[in-house]
TIFIGU-13559 format. One record per residue (C-alpha): residue number from 1; y, z, x; residue in one letter. Coordinates in Angstrom, 2 decimals, always signed. Each point is the difference from the previous one (the first is absolute). Layout:
pos; yy; zz; xx; code
NUM; Y; Z; X; a;
...
REM end
This chain:
pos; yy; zz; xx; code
1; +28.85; +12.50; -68.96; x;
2; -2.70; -0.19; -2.68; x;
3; -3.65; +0.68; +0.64; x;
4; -0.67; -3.45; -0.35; x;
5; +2.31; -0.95; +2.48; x;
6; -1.53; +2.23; +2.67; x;
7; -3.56; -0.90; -1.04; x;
8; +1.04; -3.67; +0.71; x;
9; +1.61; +1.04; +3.61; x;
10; -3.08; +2.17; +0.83; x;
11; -2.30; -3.02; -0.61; x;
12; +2.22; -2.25; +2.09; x;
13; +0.03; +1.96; +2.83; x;
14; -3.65; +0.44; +0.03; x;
15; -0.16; -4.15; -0.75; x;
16; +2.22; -0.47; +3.10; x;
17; -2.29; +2.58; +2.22; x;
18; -2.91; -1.76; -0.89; x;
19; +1.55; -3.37; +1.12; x;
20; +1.20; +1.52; +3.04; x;
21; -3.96; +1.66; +0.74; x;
22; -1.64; -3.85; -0.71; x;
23; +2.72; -1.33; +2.34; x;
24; -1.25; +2.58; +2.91; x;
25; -3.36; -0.27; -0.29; x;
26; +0.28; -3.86; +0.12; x;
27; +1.99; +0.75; +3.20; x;
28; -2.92; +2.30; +1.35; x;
29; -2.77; -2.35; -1.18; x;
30; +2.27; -2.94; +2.12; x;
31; +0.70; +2.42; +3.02; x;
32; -4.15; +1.17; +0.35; x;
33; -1.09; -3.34; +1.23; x;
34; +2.60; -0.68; +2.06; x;
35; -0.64; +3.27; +1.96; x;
36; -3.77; -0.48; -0.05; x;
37; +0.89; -3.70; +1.41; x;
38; +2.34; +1.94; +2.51; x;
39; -2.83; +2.42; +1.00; x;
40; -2.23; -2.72; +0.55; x;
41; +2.34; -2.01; +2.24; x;
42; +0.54; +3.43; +1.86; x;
43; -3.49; -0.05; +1.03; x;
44; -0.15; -3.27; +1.52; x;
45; +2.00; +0.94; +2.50; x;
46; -1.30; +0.48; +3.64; x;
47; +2.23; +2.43; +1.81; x;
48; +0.28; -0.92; +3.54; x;
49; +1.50; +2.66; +2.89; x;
50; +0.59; -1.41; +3.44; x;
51; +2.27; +0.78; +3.27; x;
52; +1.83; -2.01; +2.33; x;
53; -2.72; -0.73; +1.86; x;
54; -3.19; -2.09; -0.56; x;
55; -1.69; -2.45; -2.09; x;
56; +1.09; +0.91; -3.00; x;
57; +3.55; -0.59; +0.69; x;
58; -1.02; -3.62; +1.23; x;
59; -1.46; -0.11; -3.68; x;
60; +2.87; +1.24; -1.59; x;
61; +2.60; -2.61; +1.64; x;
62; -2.82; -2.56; -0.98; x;
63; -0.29; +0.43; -3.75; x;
64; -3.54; -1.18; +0.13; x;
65; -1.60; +2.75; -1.44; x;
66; +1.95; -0.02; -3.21; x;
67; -0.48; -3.42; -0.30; x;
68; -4.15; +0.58; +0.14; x;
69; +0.74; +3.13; -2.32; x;
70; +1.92; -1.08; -2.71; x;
71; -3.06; -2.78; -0.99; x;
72; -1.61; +2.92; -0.75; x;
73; +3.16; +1.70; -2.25; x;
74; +0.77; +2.93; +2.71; x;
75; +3.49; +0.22; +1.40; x;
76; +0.45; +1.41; +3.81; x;
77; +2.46; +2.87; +0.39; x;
78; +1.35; +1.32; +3.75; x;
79; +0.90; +2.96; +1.09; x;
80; +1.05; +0.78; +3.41; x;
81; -0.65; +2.97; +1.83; x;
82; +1.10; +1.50; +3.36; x;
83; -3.10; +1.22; +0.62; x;
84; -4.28; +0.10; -0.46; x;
85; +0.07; +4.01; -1.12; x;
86; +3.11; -0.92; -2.62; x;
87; -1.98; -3.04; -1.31; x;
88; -3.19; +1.77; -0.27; x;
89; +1.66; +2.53; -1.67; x;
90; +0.92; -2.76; -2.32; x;
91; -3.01; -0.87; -0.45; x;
92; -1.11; +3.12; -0.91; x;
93; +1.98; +0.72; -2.31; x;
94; -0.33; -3.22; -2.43; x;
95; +3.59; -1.84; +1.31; x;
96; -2.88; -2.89; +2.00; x;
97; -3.12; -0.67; -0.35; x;
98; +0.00; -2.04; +3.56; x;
99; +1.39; +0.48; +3.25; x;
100; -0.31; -0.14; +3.86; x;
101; +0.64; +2.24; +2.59; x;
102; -1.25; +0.95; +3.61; x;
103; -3.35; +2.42; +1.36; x;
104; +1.46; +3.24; -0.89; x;
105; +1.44; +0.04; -3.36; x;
106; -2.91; -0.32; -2.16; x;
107; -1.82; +2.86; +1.78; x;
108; +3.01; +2.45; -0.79; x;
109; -0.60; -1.87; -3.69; x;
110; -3.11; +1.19; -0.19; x;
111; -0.25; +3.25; +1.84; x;
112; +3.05; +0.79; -2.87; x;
113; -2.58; -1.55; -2.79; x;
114; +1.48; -3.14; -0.87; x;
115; -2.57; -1.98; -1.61; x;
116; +0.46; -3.59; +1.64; x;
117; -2.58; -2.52; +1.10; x;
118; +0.32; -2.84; +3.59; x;
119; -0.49; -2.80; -1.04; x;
120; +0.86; -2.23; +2.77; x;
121; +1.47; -0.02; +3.61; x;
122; +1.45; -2.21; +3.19; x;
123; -1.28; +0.14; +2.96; x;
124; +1.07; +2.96; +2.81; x;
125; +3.78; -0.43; +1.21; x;
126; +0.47; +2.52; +1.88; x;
127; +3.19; -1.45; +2.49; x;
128; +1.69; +0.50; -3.76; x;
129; +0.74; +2.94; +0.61; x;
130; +1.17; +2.29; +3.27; x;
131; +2.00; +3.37; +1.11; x;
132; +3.38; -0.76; +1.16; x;
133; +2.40; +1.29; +2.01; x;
134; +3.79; -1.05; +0.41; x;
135; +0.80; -2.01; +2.78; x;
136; +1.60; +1.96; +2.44; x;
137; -3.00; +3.08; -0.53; x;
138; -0.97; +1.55; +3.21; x;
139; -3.69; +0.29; -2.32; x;
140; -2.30; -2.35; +1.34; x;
141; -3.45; +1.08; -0.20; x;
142; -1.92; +0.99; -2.97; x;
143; -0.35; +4.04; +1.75; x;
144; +4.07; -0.04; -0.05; x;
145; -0.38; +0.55; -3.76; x;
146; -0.84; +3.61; +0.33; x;
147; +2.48; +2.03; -1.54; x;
148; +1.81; -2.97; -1.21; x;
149; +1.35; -0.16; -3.25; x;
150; -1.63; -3.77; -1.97; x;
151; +1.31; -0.90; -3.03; x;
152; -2.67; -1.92; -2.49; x;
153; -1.02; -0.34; -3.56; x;
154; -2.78; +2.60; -0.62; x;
155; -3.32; -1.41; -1.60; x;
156; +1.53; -3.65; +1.67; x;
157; -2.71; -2.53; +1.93; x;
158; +2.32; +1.57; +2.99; x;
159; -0.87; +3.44; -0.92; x;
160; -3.67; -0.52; +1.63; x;
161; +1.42; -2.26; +2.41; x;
162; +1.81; +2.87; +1.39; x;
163; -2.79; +2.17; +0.14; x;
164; -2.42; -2.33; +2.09; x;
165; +2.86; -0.52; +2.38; x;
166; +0.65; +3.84; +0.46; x;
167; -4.12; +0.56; +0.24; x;
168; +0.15; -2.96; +2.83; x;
169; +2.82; +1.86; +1.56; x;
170; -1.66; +3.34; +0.31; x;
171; +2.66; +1.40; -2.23; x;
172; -0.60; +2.02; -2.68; x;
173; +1.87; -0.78; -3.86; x;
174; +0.69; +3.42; -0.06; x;
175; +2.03; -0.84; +3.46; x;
176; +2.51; -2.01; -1.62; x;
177; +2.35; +0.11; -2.69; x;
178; -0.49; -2.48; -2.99; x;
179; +2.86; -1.10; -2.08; x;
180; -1.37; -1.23; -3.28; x;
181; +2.91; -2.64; -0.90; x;
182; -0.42; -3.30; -1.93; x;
183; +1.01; -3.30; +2.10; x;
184; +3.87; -0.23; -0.93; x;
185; +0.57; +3.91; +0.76; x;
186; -2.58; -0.12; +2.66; x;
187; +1.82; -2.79; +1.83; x;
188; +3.45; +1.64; -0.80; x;
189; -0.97; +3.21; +1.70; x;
190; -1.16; -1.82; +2.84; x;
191; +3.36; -2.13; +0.44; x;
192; +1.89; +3.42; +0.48; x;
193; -2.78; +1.59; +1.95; x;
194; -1.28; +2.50; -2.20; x;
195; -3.18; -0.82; +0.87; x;
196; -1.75; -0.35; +3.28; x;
197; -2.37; -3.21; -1.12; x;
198; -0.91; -2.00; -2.98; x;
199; -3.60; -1.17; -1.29; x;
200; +0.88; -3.20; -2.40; x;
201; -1.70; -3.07; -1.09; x;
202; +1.24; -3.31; -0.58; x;
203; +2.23; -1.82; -1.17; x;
204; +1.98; +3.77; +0.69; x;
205; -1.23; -0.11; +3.74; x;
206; +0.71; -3.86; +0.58; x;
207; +3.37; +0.73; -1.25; x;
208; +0.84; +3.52; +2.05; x;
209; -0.88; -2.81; +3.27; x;
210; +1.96; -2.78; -0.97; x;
211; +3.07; +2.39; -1.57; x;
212; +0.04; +2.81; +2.22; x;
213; -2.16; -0.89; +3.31; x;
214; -2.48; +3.14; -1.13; x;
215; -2.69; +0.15; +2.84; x;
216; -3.96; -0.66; -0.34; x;
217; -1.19; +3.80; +1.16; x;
218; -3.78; -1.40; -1.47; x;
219; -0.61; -2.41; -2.60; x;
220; -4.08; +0.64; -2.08; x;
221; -1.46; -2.29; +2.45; x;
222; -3.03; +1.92; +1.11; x;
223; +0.63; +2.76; -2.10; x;
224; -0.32; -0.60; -3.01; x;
225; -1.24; -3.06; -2.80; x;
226; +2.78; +0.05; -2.38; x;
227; -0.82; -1.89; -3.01; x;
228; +1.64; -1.32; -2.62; x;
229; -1.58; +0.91; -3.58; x;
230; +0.05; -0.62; -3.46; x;
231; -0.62; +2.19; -2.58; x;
232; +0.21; +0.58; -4.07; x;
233; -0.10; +2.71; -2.23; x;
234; -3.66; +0.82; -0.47; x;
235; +0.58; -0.64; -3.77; x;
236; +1.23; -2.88; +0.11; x;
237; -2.21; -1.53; +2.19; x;
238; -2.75; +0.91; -2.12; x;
239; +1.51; -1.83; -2.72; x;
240; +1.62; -2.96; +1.81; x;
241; -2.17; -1.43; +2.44; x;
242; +0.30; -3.36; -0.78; x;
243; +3.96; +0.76; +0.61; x;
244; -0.80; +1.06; +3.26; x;
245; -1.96; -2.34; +1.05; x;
246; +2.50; -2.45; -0.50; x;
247; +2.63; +1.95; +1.60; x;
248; -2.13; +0.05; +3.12; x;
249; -0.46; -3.92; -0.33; x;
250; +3.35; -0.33; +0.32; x;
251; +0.60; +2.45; +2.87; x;
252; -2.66; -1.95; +2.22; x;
253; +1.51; -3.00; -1.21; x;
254; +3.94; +1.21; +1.49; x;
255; -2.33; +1.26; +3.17; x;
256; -0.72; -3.64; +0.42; x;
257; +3.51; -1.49; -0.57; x;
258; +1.34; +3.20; +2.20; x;
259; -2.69; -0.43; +3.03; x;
260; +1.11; -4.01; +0.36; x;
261; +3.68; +0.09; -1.01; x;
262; +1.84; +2.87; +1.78; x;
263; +3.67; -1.66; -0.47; x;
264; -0.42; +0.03; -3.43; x;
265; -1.29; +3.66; +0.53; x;
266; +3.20; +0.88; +1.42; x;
267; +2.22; -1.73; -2.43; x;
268; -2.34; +1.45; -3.32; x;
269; +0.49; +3.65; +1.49; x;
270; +3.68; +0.11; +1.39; x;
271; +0.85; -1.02; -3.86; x;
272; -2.37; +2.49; -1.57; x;
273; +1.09; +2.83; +2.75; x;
274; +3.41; -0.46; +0.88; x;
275; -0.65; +0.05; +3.16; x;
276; +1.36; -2.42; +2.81; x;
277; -3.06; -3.02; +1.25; x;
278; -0.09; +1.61; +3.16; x;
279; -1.01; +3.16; -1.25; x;
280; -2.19; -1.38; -2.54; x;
281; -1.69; -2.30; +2.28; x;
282; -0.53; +2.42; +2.57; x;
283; -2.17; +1.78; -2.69; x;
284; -1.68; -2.27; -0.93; x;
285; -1.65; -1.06; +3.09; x;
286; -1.87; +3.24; +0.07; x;
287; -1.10; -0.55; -3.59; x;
288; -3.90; -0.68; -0.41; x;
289; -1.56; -2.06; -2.53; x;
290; -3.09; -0.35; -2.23; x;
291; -0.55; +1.85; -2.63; x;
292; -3.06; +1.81; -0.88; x;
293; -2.11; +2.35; -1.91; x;
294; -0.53; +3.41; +1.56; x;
295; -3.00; -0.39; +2.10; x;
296; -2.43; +3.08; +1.05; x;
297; +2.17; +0.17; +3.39; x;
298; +3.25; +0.20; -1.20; x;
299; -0.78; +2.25; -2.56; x;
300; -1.67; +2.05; +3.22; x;
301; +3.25; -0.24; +1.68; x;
302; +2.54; +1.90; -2.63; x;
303; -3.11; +2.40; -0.13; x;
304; +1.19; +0.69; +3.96; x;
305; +3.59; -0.04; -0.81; x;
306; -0.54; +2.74; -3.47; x;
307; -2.21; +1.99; +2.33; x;
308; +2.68; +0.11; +2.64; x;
309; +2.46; +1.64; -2.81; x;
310; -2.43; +1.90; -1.14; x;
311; -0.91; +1.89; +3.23; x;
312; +4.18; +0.53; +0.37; x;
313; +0.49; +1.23; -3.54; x;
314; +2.38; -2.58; -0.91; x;
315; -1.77; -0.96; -2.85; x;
316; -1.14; +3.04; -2.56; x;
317; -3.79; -1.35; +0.09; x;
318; -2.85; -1.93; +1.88; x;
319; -0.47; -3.46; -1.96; x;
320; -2.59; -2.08; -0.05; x;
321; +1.58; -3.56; +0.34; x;
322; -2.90; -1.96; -1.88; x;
323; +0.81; +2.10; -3.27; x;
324; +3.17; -2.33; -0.53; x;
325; -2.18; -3.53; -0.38; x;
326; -1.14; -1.75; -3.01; x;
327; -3.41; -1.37; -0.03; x;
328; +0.16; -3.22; +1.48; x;
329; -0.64; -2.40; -3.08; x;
330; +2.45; +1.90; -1.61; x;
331; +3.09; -1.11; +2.53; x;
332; -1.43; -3.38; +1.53; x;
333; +2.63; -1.78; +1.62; x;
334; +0.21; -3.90; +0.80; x;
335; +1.60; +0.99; +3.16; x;
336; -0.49; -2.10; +3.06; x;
REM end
């Protein structure tokens, strides 16, 4: 092969390279604003986590919210959860940036320094929620939990339940034996009697009466409040107020439709659930509704309920409730 020869070969390959460089940087130069585009459509996105209970789920089965949303180019994702610790977990995290869950959970949310903000609630419900026993218990007084073994979800709305029925009992929590379980392994272990009783919410409690004949021990009436509330990443409440606000619309908006048309309740939940009408139904005539902002009271109220962790060293920390609100103006809701 002459030198010529290879000079001509050397210059062809570096031809060819150079081709092949143009070609890739015309693909990069395509690619970049297609994944700025797809970062921008990423964050119009509101991430929503909700349970089988509640509003929320009414809102889901609805659609209206995405509906209101996407005029303003933000697309509504769900995630279920079993529980308010897991979702507030979530939300610390980054998966949501909204969510709703019972008393307790955002007090063992913030004792643990999760930086979250309420930003709305419903009114008290507190037949939503009760310790049961199975049918054929010989328990039937509130004492008769002493030295009982109760299965529950720890940092649960039920978790505080359980400890204002135990102070009205005269018994103390170190008398008993908790079992922290989530619903489906809480209501598994108390099926096969591992466990003495159970402290659940709805639509888990409706369900244990209707599917298994589980017995009332004490539902909260007269014990305690348990609200409903909604809360958001503080972050992204800062950011997204207008967001929320809407959302919160549209919640007092279902409230309406919910309070006047409890067939359709029934029917909107047993598809969302899974969950047989008569279950479902049962629920959801102990739901309360009317959404609100946080008012001075309430907001005095889960002081009383972190206080009563606090004193029992199930939380690491005293908390001081008020530190997890936005200035008012900042979160103003539309809600009725």
């Amino acid at each position: 092969m002459t030198h010529r020869h290879q000079q001509r070969q050397r210059l062809h390959r570096r031809h060819t390279l150079g081709l092949l460089f143009v070609a890739a940087a015309g693909m990069v130069t395509a690619v970049m604003p297609m994944a700025v585009q797809a970062q921008a459509t990423a964050k119009q996105e509101l991430r929503i986590g909700y349970q089988k209970y509640g509003t929320l789920t009414l809102l889901k089965g609805r659609g209206t919210l995405e509906k209101r949303l996407a005029e303003q180019g933000v697309n509504v994702k769900w995630t279920e959860f079993p529980a308010g610790p897991v979702l507030l977990e979530g939300l610390n995290v980054g998966s949501i940036d909204f969510g709703t869950v019972g008393e307790a959970p955002p007090i063992f949310a913030q004792a643990a320094g999760a930086d979250l903000v309420y930003v709305g609630n419903e009114p008290a419900s507190p037949g939503s929620e009760a310790i049961v026993v199975p049918k054929g218990s010989s328990l039937r007084t509130l004492a008769d939990l002493k030295g009982k073994k109760i299965a529950l979800n720890k940092g649960s709305n039920v978790h505080y339940l359980l400890l204002k029925a135990l102070e009205k009992a005269g018994v103390a929590y170190a008398d008993i034996q908790p079992v922290y379980l989530p619903p489906a392994d809480a209501r598994a272990a108390f099926e096969r009697g591992s466990v003495d009783a159970w402290a659940i919410w709805d639509p888990f409690l409706a369900a244990a009466e209707k599917q298994i004949g589980a017995r009332v021990l004490a539902d909260g009436k007269g014990l305690v409040a348990n609200y409903q509330f909604y809360l958001a990443s503080r972050n992204y409440a800062e950011k997204n107020p207008e967001i929320l606000r809407i959302v919160l619309d549209e919640v007092a908006k279902v409230d309406d439709w919910g309070r006047s048309n409890p067939e359709e309740v029934a029917t909107v939940l047993s598809a969302q659930t899974g969950l047989s009408r008569d279950v479902v139904a049962l629920a959801a005539s102990r739901y309360a509704y009317g959404v609100k902002p946080v008012s001075v009271d309430v907001i005095a109220a889960q002081q009383k309920v972190a206080d009563a962790f606090a004193s029992l060293k199930l939380i690491p920390k005293p908390i001081i409730v008020k530190d997890a609100l936005l200035p008012v103006k900042q979160v103003a809701s539309n809600a009725k």
